[in-house]
PAKOL-132061 format. One record per atom (N, C-alpha, C, O): residue number from 1; x, y, z; residue in three letters. Coordinates in nm, 3 decimals. Layout:
PAKOL-132061
+------+---------+---------+---------+------+
! resi !      px !      py !      pz ! resn !
+------+---------+---------+---------+------+
!  NUM !       X !       Y !       Z !  ALA !
...
+------+---------+---------+---------+------+
end
This chain:
PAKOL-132061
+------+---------+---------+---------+------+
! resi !      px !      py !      pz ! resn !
+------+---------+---------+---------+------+
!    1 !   0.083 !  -0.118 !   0.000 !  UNK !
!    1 !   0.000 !   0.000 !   0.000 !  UNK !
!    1 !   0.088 !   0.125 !   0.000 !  UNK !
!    1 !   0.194 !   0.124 !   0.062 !  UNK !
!    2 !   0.047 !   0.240 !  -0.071 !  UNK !
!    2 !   0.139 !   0.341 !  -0.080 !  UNK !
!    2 !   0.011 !   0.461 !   0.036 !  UNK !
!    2 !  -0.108 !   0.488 !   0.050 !  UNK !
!    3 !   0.112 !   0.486 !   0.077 !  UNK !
!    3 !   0.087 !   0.619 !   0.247 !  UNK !
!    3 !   0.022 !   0.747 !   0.157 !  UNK !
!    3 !   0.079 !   0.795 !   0.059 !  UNK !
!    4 !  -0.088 !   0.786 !   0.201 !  UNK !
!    4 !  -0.149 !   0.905 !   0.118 !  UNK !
!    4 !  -0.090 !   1.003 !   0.218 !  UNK !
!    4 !  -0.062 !   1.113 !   0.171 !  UNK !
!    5 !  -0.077 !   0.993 !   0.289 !  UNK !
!    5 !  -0.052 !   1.096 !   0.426 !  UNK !
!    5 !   0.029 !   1.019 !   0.540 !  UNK !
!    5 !  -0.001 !   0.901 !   0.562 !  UNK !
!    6 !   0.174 !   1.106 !   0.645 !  UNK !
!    6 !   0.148 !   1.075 !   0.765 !  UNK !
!    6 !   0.184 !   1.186 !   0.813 !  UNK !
!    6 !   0.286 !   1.254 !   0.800 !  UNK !
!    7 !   0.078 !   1.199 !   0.878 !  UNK !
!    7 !   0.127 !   1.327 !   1.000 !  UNK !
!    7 !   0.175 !   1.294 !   1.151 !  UNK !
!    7 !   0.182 !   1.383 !   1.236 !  UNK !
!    8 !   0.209 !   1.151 !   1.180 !  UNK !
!    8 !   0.277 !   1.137 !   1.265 !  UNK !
!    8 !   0.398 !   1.255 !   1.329 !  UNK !
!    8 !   0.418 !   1.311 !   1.437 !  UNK !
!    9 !   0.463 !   1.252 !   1.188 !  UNK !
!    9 !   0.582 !   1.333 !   1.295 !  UNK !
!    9 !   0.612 !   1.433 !   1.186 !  UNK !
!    9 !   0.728 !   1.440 !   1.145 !  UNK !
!   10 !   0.510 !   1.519 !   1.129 !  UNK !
!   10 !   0.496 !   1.602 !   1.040 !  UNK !
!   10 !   0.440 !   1.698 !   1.102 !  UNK !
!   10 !   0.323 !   1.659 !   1.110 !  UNK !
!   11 !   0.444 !   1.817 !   1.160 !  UNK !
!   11 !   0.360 !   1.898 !   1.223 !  UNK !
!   11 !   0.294 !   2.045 !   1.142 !  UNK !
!   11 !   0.197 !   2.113 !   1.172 !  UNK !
!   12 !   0.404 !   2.059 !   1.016 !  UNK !
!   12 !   0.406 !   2.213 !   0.910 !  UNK !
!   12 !   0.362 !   2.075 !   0.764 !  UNK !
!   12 !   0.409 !   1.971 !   0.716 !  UNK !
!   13 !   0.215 !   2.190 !   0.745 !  UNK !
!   13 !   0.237 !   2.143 !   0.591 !  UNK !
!   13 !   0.269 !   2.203 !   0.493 !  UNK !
!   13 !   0.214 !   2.312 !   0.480 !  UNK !
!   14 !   0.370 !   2.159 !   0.381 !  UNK !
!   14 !   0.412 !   2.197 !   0.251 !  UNK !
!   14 !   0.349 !   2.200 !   0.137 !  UNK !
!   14 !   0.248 !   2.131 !   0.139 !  UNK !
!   15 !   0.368 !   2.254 !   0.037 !  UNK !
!   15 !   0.291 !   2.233 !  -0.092 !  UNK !
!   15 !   0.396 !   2.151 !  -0.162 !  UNK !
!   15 !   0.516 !   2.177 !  -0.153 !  UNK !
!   16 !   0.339 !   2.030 !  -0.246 !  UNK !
!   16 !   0.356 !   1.930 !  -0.294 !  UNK !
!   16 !   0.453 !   2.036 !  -0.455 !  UNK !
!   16 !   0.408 !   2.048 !  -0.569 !  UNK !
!   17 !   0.554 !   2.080 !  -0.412 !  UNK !
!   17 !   0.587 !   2.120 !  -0.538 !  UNK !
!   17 !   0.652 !   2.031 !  -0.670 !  UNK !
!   17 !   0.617 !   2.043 !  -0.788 !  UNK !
!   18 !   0.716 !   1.975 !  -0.638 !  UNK !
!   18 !   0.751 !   1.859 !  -0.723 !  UNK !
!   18 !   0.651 !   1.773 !  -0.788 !  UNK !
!   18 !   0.684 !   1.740 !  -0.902 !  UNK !
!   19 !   0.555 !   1.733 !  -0.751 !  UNK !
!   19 !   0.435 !   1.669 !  -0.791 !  UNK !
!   19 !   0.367 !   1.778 !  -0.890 !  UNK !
!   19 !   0.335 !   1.726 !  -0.997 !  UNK !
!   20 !   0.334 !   1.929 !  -0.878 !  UNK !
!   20 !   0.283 !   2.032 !  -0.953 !  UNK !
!   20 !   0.383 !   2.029 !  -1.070 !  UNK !
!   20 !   0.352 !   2.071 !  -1.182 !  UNK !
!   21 !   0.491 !   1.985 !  -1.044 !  UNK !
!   21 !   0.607 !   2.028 !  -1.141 !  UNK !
!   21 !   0.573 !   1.905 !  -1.272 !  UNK !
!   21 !   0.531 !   1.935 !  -1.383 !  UNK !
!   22 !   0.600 !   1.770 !  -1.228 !  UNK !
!   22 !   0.525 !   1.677 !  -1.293 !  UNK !
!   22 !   0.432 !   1.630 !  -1.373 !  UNK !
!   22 !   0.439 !   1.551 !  -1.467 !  UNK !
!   23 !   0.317 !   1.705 !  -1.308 !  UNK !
!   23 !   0.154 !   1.738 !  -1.345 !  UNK !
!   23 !   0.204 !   1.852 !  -1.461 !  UNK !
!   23 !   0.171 !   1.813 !  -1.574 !  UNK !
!   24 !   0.260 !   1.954 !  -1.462 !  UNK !
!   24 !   0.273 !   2.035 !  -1.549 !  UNK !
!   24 !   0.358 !   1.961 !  -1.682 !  UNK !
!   24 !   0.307 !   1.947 !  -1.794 !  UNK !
!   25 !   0.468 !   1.926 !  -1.654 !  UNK !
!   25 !   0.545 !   1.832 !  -1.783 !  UNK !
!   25 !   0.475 !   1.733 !  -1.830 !  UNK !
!   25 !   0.501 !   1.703 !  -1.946 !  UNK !
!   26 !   0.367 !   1.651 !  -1.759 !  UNK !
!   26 !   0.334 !   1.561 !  -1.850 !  UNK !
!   26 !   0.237 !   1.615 !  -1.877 !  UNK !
!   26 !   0.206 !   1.547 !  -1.975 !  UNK !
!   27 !   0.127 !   1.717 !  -1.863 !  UNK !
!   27 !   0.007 !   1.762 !  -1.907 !  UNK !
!   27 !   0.103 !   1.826 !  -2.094 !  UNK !
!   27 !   0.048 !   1.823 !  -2.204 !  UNK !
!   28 !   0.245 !   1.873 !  -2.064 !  UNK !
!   28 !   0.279 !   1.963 !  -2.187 !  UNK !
!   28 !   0.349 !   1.882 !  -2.258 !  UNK !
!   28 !   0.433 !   1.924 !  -2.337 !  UNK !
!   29 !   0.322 !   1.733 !  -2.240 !  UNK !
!   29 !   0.396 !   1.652 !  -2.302 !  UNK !
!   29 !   0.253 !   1.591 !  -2.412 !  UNK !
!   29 !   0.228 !   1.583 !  -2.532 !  UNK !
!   30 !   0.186 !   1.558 !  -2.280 !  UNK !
!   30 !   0.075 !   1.496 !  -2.382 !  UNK !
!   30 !  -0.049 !   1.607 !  -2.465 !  UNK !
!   30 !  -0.160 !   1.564 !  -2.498 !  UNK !
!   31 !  -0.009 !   1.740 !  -2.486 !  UNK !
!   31 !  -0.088 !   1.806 !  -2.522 !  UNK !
!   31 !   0.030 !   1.827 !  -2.694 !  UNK !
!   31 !  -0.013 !   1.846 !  -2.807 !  UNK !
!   32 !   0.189 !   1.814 !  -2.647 !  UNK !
!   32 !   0.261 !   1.825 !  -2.766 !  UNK !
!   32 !   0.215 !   1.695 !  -2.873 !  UNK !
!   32 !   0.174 !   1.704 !  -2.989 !  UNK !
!   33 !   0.238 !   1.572 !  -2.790 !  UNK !
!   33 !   0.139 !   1.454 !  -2.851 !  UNK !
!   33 !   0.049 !   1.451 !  -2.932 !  UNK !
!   33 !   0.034 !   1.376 !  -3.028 !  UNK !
!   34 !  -0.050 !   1.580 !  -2.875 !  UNK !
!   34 !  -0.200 !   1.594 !  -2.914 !  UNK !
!   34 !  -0.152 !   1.658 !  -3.101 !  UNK !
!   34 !  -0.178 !   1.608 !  -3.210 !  UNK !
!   35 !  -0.075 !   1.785 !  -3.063 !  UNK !
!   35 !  -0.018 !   1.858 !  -3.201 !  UNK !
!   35 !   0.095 !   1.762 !  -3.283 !  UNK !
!   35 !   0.122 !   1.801 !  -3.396 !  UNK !
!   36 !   0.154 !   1.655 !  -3.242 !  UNK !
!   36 !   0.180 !   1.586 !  -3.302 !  UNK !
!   36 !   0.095 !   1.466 !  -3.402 !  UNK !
!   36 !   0.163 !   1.409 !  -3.487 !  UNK !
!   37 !  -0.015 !   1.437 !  -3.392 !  UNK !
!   37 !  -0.098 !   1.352 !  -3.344 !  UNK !
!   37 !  -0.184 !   1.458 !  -3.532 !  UNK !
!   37 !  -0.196 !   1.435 !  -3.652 !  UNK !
!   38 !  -0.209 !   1.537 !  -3.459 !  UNK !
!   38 !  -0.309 !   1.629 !  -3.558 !  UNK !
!   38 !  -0.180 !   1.642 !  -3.708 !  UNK !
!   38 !  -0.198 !   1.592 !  -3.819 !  UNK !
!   39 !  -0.080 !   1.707 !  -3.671 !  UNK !
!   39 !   0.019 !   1.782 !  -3.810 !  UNK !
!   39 !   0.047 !   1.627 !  -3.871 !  UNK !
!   39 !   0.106 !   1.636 !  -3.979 !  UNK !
!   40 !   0.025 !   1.506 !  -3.837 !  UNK !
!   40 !   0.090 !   1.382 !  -3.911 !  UNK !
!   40 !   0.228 !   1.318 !  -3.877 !  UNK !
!   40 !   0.284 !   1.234 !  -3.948 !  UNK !
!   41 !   0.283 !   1.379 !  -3.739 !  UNK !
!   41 !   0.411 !   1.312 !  -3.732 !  UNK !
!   41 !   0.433 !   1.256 !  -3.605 !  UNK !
!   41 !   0.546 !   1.250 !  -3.556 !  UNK !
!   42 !   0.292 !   1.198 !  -3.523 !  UNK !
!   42 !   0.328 !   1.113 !  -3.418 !  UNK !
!   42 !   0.362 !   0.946 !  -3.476 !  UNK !
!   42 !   0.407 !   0.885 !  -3.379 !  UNK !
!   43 !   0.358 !   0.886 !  -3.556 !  UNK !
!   43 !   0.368 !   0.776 !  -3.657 !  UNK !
!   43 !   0.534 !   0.797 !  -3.609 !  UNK !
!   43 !   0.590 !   0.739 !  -3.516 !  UNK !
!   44 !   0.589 !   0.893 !  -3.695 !  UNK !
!   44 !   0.732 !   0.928 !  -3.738 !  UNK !
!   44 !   0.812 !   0.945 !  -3.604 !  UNK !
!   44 !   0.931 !   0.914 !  -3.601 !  UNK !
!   45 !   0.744 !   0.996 !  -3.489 !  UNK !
!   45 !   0.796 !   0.991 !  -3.352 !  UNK !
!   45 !   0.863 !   0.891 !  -3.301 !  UNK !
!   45 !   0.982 !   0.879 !  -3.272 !  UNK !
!   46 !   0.697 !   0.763 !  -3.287 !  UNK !
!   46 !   0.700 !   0.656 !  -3.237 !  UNK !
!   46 !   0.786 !   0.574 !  -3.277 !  UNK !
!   46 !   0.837 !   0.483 !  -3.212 !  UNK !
!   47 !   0.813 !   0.614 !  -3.427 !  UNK !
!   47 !   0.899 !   0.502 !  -3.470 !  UNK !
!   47 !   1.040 !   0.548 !  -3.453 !  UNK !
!   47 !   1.118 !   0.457 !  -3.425 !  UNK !
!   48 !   1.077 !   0.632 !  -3.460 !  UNK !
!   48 !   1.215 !   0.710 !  -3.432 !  UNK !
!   48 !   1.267 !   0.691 !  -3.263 !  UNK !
!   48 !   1.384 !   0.665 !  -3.236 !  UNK !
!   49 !   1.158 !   0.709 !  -3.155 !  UNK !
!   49 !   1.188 !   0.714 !  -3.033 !  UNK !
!   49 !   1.103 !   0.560 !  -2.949 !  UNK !
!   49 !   1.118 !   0.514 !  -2.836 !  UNK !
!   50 !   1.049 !   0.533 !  -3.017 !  UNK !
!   50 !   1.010 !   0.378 !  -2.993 !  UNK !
!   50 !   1.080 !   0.250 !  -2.929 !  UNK !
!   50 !   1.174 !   0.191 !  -2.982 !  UNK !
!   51 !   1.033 !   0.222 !  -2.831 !  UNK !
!   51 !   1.128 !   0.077 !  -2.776 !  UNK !
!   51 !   1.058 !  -0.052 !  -2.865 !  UNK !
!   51 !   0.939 !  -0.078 !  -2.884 !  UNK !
!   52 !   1.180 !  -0.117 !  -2.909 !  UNK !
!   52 !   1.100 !  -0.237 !  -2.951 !  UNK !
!   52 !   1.180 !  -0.340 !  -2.919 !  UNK !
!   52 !   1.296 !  -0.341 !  -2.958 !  UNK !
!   53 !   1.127 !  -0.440 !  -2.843 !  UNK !
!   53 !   1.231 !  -0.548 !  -2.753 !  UNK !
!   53 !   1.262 !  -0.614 !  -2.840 !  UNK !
!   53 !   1.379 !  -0.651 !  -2.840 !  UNK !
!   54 !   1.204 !  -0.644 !  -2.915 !  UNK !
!   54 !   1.319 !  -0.779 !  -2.993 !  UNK !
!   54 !   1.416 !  -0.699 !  -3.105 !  UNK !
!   54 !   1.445 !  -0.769 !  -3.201 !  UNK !
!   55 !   1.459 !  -0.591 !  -3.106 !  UNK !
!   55 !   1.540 !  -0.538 !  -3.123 !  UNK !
!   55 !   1.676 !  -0.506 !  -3.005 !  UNK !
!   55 !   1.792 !  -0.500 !  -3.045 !  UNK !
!   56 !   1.651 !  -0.494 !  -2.902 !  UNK !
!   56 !   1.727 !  -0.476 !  -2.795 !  UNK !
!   56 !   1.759 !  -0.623 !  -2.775 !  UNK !
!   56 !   1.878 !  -0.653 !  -2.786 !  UNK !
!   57 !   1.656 !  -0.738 !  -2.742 !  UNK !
!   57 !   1.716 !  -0.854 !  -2.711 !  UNK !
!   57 !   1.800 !  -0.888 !  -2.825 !  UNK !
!   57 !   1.848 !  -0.997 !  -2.792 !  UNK !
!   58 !   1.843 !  -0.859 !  -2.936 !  UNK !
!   58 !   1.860 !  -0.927 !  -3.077 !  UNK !
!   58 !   1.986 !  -0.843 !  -3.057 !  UNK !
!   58 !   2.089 !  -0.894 !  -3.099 !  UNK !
!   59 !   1.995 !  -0.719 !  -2.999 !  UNK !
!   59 !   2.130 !  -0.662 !  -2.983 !  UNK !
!   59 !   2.267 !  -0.738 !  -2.870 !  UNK !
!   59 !   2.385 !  -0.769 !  -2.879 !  UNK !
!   60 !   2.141 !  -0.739 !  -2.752 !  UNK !
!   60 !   2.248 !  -0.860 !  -2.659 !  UNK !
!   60 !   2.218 !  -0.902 !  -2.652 !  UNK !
!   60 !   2.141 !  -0.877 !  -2.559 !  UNK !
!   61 !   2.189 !  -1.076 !  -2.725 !  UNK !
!   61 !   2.190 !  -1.170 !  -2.782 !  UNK !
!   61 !   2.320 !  -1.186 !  -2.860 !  UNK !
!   61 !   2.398 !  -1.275 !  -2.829 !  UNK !
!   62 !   2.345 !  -1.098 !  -2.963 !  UNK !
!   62 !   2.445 !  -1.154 !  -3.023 !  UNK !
!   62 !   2.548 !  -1.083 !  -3.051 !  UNK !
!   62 !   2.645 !  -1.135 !  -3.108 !  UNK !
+------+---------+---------+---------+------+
end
């Protein structure tokens, strides 16, 4: 189980900045997606930045 909270021995609360930071990069990741997606070159992405395992196993493999 992952801890939503402990305030055991927490007494000041913080704002979760790192998490806002996150929320912001992937909201501007998947909205670049979105304009990728529309102009015709998420295809050309995927395949350029794409993992494909039996390419990696086929590399160490042999």
């Amino acid at each position: 189980m992952i801890p939503i909270s402990d305030n055991l021995f927490i007494s000041t609360r913080k704002k979760p900045i790192i998490i806002y930071w996150l929320l912001v990069i992937n909201i501007l990741l998947f909205v670049w997606e979105l304009k990728l997606e529309i102009s015709g070159e998420l295809g050309l992405f995927i395949y350029n930045w794409g993992l494909i395992p039996a390419k990696i196993y086929d590399a160490i493999a042999n």
